[in-house]
C-alpha positions in Angstrom: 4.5 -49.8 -17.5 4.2 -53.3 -18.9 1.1 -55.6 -18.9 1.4 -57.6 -15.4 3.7 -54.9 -13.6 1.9 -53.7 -10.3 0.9 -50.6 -10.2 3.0 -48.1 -7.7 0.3 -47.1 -4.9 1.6 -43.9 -2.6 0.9 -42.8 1.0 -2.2 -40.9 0.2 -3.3 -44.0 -1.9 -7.2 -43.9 -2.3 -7.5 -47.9 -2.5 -6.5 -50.4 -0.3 -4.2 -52.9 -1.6 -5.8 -56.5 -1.4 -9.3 -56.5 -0.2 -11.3 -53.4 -1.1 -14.0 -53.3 1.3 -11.7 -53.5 4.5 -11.8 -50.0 5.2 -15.0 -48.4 7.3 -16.0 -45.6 5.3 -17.5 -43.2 8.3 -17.9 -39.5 9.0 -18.3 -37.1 12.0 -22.1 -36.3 12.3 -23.7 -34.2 15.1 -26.2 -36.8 17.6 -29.4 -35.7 18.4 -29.1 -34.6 22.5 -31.4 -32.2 24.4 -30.4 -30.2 27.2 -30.2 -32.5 30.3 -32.0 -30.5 32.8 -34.9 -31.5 30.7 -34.4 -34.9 31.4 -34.0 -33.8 34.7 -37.0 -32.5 35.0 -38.4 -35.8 33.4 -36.8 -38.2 36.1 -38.9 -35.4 38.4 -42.0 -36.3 37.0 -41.6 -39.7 37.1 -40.8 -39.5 40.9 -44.0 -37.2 41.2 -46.4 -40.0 39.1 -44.8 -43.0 40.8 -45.4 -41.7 44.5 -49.0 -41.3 43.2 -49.3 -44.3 41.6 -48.0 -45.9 45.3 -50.9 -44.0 47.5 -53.5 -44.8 44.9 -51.9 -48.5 45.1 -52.0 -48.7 41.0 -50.6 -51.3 39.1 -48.6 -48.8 37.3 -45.9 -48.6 39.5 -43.7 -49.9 37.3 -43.6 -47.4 34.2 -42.0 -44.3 35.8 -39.8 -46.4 37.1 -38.6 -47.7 34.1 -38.8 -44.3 32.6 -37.1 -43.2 34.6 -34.0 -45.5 35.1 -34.2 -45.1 30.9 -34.0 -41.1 31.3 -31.1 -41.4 34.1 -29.0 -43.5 32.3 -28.9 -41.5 29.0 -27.7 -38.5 30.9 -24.4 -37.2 30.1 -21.6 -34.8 31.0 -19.0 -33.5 27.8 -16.1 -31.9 29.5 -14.4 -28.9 27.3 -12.3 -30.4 24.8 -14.0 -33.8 24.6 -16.5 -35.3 23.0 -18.9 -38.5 23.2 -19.8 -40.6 20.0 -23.1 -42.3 20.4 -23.4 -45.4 19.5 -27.4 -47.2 19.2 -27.5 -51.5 18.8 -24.4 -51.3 17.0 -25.1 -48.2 15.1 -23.4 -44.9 15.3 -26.4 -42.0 16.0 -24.0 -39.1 16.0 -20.9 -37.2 18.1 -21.8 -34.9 21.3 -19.2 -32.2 20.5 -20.7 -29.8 23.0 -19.6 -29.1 26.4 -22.1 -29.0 28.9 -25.0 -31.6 30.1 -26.8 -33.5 27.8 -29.9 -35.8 27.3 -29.5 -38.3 24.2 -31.1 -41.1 22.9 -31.5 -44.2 25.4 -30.2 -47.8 25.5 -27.4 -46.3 23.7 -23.4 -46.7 24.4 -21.5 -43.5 24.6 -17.7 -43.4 24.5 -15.7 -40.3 25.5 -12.5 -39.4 23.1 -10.5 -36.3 23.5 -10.0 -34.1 21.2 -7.3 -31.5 22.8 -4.2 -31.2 21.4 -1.6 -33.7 22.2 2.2 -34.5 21.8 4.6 -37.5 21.4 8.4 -37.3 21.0 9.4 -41.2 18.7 11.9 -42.9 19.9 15.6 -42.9 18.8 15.3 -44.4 15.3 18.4 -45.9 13.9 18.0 -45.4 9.5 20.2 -44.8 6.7 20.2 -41.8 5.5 20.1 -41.1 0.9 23.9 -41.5 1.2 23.7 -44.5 2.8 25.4 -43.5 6.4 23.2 -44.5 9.5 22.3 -41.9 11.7 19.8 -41.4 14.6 16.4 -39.2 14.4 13.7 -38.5 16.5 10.8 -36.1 15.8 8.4 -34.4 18.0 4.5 -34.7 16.6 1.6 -32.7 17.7 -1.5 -34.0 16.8 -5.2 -33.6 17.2 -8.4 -35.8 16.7 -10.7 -34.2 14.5 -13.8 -36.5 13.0 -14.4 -38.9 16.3 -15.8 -41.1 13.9 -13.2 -42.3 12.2 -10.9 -42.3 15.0 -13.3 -45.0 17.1 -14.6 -47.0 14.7 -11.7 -47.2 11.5 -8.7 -48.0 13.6 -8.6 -50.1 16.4 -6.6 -48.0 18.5 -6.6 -44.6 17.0 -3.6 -43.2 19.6 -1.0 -46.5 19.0 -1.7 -46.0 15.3 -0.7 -42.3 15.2 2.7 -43.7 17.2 3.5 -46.3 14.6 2.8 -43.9 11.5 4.5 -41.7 12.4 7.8 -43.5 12.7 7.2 -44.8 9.8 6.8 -41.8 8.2 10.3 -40.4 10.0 12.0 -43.7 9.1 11.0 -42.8 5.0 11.8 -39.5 5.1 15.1 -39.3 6.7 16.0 -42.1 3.6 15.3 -39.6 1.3 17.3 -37.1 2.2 21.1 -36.9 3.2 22.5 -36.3 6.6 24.8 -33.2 5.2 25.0 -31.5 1.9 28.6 -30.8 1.4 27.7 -28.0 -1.6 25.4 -26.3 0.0 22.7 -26.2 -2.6 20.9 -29.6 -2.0 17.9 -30.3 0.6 19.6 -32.2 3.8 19.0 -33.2 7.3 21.0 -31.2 9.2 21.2 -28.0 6.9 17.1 -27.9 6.2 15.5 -28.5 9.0 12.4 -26.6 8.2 11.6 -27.7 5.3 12.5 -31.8 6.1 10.1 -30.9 8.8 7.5 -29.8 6.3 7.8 -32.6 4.1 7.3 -35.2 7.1 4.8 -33.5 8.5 2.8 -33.9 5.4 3.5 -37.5 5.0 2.8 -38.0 8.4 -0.8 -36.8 7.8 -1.8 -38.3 4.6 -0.9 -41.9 6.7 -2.9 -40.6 9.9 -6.0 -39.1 7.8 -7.7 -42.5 7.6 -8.3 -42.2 11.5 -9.4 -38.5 11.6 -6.3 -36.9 13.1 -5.1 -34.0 12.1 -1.4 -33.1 12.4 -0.8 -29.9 14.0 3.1 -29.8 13.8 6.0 -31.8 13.5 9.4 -30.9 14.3 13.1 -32.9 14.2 13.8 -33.3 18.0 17.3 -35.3 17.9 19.9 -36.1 15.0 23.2 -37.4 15.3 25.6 -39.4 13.3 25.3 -43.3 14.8 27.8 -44.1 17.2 29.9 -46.2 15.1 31.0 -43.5 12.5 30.1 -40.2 14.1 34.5 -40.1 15.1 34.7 -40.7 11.4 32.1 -38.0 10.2 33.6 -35.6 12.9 36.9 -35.8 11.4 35.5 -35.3 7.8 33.4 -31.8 8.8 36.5 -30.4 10.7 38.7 -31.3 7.4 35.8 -30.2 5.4 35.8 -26.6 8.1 39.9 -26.7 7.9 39.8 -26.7 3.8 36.9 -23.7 3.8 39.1 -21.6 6.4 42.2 -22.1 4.2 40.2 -21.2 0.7 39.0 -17.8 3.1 42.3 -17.5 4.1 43.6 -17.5 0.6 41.5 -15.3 -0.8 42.0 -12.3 1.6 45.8 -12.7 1.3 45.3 -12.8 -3.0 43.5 -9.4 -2.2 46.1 -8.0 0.0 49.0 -8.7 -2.0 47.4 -7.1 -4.8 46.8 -4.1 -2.6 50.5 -4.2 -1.2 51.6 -4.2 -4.8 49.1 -1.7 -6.3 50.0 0.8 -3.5 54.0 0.4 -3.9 53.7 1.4 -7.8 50.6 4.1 -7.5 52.9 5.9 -4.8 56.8 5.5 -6.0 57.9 4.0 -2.9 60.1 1.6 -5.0 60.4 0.0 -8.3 59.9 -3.4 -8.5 61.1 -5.7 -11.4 59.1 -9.0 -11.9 62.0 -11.2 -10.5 61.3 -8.9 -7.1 57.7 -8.7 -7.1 57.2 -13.0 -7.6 60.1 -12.9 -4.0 57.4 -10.0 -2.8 54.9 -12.0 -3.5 55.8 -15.7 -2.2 57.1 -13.8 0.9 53.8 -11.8 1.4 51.8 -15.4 0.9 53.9 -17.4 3.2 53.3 -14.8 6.3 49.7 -14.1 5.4 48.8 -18.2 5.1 51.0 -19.6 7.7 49.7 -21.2 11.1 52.8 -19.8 13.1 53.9 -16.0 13.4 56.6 -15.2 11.3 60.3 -14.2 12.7 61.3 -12.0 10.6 64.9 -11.5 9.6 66.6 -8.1 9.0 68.9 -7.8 6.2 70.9 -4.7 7.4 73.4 -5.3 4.4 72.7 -2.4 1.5 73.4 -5.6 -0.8 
């Protein structure tokens, strides 16, 4: 590389290009929460001390009030398969990944982010493929959220940045490979759909990794020739089908000729001279290739 060339920076890439510190650097931790019955049985108390505080007409009145509006409103319910990140003055305290009811810390800001697992179909992209013929694709992509950290606080909106990426991803992918490989061999859209499938599901999740989802699957839901050169492309395959048929077709009348001939000599049916084997043989290839039946013509002369 020479002195003042940029350097080539991939998917996975571990630094941002341009300013370095514009990523937040956050991970998944467990919050501090109690069981909420407990809390329950605070707000209880509070009740209890504040009707006794009104009979004895004390000044104090106020507290278990306040305690207990502060209890009340740091109650919370995690449904299965989500989860509540805590946040405290700005700070984030930690992720309720629990189901159930829970007590956690108060004056704090909690925010409820799934974490089943979901689906998305992309839309019809329009791309060229490695050969350079545009074709449509559209890919199915099951995903899941797993650090709830990252996904709330390093993206702004972790769910349109999963739908973008992973377009993006598709659109770079199908540009690397070609629609069909005529000889068979190569990797290609159409003819290897598992592993294209593999390959974009793994660039698909090193782009998504910086908000915490995880890629479950992806799979190649539509992919067609564009409509301005699929007649074209249709015409080439059935050529392409029409030339393999004939090669097939070729072959199995090579084998039976040889058959026809090496049966003839092994049992003395006849002798055949070369001059009548090549009219044998051009006879036998013109009835076993042709399109149309053959009408055969009897030659009833012994000459």
């Amino acid at each position: 590389m020479s002195v003042g060339e940029p350097e080539p920076v991939g998917v996975g890439a571990s630094e941002p290009v341009g300013f370095a510190g514009a990523r937040v650097d956050i991970r998944q931790r467990r919050a501090l929460a109690l069981n909420g019955w407990f809390g329950v049985l605070v707000v209880a108390l509070c009740a209890w001390w504040a009707v006794v505080a009104a009979i004895g007409l004390s000044g104090w009145l106020w507290l278990p009030a306040l305690i207990a509006i502060l209890v009340l409103t740091s109650l919370v319910i995690v449904a299965p398969g989500q989860a509540s990140v805590v946040q405290f003055f700005g700070r984030y305290v930690g992720t309720v990944g629990r189901a159930g009811f829970w007590w956690v810390l108060p004056l704090t800001i909690r925010r409820r982010i799934s974490v089943r697992v979901r689906n998305f179909e992309t839309d019809h992209l329009k791309v060229n493929d490695a050969d350079g013929n545009p074709v449509e694709i559209a890919a199915i992509v099951v995903w899941q959220v797993a650090d709830t950290a990252k996904s709330t606080y390093a993206v702004d909106d972790y769910r349109n940045f999963v739908s973008v990426q992973a377009e993006s991803a598709l659109r770079h992918v199908a540009t690397t490979h070609p629609y069909d490989d005529a000889s068979g061999t190569g990797t290609s859209l159409r003819g290897s759909t598992d592993l294209v499938a593999a390959a974009l599901a793994r660039e698909v999740a090193a782009r998504v990794s910086v908000a915490g989802v995880e890629i479950v699957e992806v799979r190649i839901s539509h992919l067609a020739y564009a409509p301005e050169i699929a007649q074209a492309m249709l015409r080439r395959q059935q050529a392409n089908a029409v030339v393999a048929a004939r090669s097939r077709i070729v072959e199995g009348a090579v084998g039976m000729v040889e058959l026809a001939l090496t049966r003839l000599s092994e049992g003395g049916v006849v002798t055949l001279n070369d001059e009548t084997k090549a009219s044998m043989v051009a006879n036998l290839m013109v009835v076993l290739c042709g399109d149309q039946p053959p009408s055969p013509i009897v030659n009833a002369s012994s000459r």
